[in-house]
N, C-alpha and C positions, 0 to 999 in steps of 0.2 A: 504494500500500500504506500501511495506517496501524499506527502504532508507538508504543509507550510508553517511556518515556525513567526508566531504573531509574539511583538514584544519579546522579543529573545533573551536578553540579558547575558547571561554569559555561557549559557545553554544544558544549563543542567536538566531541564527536563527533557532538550529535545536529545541531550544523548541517551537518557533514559528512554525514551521512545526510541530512538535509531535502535539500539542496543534489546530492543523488544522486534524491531523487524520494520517497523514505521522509516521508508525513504524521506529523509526532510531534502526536499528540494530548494526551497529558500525559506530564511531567517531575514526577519524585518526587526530592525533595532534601530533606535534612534541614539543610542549612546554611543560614543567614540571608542572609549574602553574596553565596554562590552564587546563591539565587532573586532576589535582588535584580538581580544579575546577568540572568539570564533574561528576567526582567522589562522589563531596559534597552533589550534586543537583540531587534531589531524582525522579527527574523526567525521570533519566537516569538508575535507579536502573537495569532495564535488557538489557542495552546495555552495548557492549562490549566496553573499551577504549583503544585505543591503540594508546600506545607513541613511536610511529616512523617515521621516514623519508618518507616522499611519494612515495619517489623512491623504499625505500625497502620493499615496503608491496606488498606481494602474494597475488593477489586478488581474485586466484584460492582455494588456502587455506583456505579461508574465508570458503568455503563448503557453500555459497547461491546459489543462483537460481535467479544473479543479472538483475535488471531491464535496463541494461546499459552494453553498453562494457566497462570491465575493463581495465584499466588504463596499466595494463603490458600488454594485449591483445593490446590496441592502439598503446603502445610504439611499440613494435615492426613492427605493420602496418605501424607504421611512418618514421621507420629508414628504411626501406623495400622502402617506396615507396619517402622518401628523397636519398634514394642512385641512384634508379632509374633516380629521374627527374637528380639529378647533373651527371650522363652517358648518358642524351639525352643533359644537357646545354653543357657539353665538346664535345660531337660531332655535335651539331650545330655550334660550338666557332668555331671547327674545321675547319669543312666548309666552314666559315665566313672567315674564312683567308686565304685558299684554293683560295676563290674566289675574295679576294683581293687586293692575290700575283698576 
C-alpha cells in the first residue's frame, strides 16, 4: 500500500508504518529541521520530501493514484458546503425573527 506522510516531523511514525509495509511516497513538513531530518534517514531514500505549507501543496500535482481525497479536493468541498449551511442558518435566523416580530 502507498501513503502520504501529512505533517511529518521527523518521521517517527511514518517509519513505523514503512516498517509495517505502508510505501510512504511523500512527507509534507513544513519544518526545516525536521526535513532535514528525513532527508538523513535512509529509510526514506525514495520518498519524496517536501518543505511546504499544507495549504500550498497540489495534491493533484503529486501525479499518484491517491488512496484518499486530497486535501485541496476537501478544501474546496468544504468551503462549498460551509457556504451552503451558513445561506440555510441566515434564512432560518430569518425566519426566526419573521416569526417573532
Amino acid at each position: 500500500m502507498i501513503g502520504i506522510s501529512l505533517f511529518s516531523g521527523a518521521g517517527g511514525l511514518d517509519l513505523g508504518a514503512s516498517q509495517s509495509g505502508l510505501r510512504i511516497k511523500h512527507c509534507i513538513e513544513f519544518d526545516s529541521d525536521s526535513c532535514e531530518t528525513l532527508r538523513l534517514n535512509h529509510q526514506f531514500t525514495d520518498t519524496q520530501i517536501l518543505q511546504k505549507d499544507i495549504l500550498e501543496v497540489d495534491f493533484r500535482a503529486l501525479g499518484e493514484n491517491l488512496p484518499f481525497t486530497p486535501l485541496d479536493v476537501a478544501r474546496d468541498e468544504f468551503v462549498q458546503v460551509n457556504r451552503l449551511t451558513s445561506i440555510r442558518w441566515a434564512e432560518d435566523e430569518e425566519l426566526r425573527l419573521q416569526q417573532v416580530s
